[in-house]
N, C-alpha and C positions, 0 to 999 in steps of 0.2 A: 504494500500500500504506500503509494506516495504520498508527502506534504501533502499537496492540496487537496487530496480525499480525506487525509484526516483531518484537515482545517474544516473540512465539508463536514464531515462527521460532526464534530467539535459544534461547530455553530449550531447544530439542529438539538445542543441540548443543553438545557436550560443556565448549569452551571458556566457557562461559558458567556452568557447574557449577564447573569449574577456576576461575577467577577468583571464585566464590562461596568454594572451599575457600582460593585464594591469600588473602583478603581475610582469612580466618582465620587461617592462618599469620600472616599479619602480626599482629595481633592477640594473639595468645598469643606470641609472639615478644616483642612490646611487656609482656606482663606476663613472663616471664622474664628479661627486662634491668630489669624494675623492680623484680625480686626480687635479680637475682643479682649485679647492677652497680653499681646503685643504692643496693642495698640494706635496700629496704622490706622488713617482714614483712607476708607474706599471711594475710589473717583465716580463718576456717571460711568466710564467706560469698564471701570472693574464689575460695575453691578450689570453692565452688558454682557459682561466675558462672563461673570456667575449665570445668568440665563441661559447663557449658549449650553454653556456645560453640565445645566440641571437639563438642558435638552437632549443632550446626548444620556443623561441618566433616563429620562423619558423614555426615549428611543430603546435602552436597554431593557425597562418594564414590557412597553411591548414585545420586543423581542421574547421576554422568560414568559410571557404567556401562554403563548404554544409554537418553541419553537420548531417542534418538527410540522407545523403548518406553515406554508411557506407563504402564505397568505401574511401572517403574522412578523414571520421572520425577514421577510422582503418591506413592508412597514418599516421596519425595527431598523434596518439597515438605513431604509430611506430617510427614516429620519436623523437617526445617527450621521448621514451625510451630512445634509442640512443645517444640522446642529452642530459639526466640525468646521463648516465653509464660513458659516456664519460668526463662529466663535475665532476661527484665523483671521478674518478680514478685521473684525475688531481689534484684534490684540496687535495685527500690523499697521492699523491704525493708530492704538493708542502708545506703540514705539515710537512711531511718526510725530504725536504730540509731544515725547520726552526727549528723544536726538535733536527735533526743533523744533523747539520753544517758541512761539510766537503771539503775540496778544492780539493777532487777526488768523490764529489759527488754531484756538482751543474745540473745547467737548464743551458740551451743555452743560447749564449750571445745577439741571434738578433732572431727575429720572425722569422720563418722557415712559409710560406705562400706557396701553389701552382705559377706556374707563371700566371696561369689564374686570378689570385684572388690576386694578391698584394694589400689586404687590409690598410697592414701598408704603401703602399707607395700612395693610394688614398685616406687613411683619419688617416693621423698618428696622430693626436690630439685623436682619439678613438685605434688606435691598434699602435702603435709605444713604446716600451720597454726600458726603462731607469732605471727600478730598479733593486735588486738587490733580488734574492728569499728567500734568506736563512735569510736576514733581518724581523725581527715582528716591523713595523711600528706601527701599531692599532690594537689597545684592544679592546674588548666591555666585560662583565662581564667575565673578566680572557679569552676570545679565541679571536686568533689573525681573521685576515681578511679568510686564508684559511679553519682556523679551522670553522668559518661560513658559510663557501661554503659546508664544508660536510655536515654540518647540511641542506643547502637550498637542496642540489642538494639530498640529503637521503630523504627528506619531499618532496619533486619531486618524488622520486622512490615508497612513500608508498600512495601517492595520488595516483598516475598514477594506483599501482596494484591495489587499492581499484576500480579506474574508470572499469578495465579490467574486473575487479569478477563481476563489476554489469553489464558489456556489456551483459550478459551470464544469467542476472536475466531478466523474462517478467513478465508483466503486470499482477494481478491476476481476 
């Protein structure tokens, strides 16, 4: 059996969705202790990159519903895309507003929400904006916080393709 049959295999079961959403968890876990511990303030664009990524945990739910339905699992994928493309463009945006700084080229000053969905006003402790974008608060070896989002949400985009190629690989 080759990689991409067992990749194939692998997605069609639920664990493999579950460790998609666990990897999330951790993730936003990691930005609430950098919020609430630490004590950074999150920009509009951080509480953008937290959406994208509670989308890609979305996307993961779907998926562990039924993934050996491919109905479900193809959803799951799709959104998982979606929620990676979305979550990239942001965070190489919001490097954009920190390498250069400019006062005719900031982020919004307050989370822009649907009115269905006023997240930051039912859980502003998770999505409520006090920082400041163009600010590099946190390092980790030389890349600041968004410059680590393109990395996550890129290694998002090249798992995902890998899962796609072996959807398309069977059994020998």
């Amino acid at each position: 059996m080759n990689i991409l049959s067992t990749l194939n295999t692998f997605s069609r079961q639920r664990k493999a969705w579950l460790l998609l959403l666990l990897c999330i968890i951790i993730f936003e876990s990691c930005a609430l202790f950098f919020q609430h511990v630490m004590m950074l303030a999150p920009c509009v664009m951080c509480i953008y990159e937290r959406l994208a990524m509670l989308g890609i945990g979305l996307a993961a739910i779907v998926g562990a519903i039924a993934p050996q339905n491919s109905f479900f699992r193809w959803i799951g994928l799709a959104g998982w895309g979606v929620a990676a493309i979305k979550g990239l463009t942001l965070a190489m945006q919001h490097v954009e507003y920190q390498m250069n700084p400019s006062p005719f080229h900031t982020c919004d000053l307050f989370v822009t929400l649907p009115s269905w969905l006023p997240l930051n006003h039912w859980m502003p402790w998770m999505f409520e904006a006090y920082g400041d974008c163009s600010q590099i608060v946190w390092q980790f070896l030389t890349l600041s916080m968004p410059q680590w989002l393109v990395v996550i949400f890129a290694g998002n985009l090249v798992a995902l393709a890998i899962i796609i190629i072996a959807q398309f690989s069977h059994k020998r």
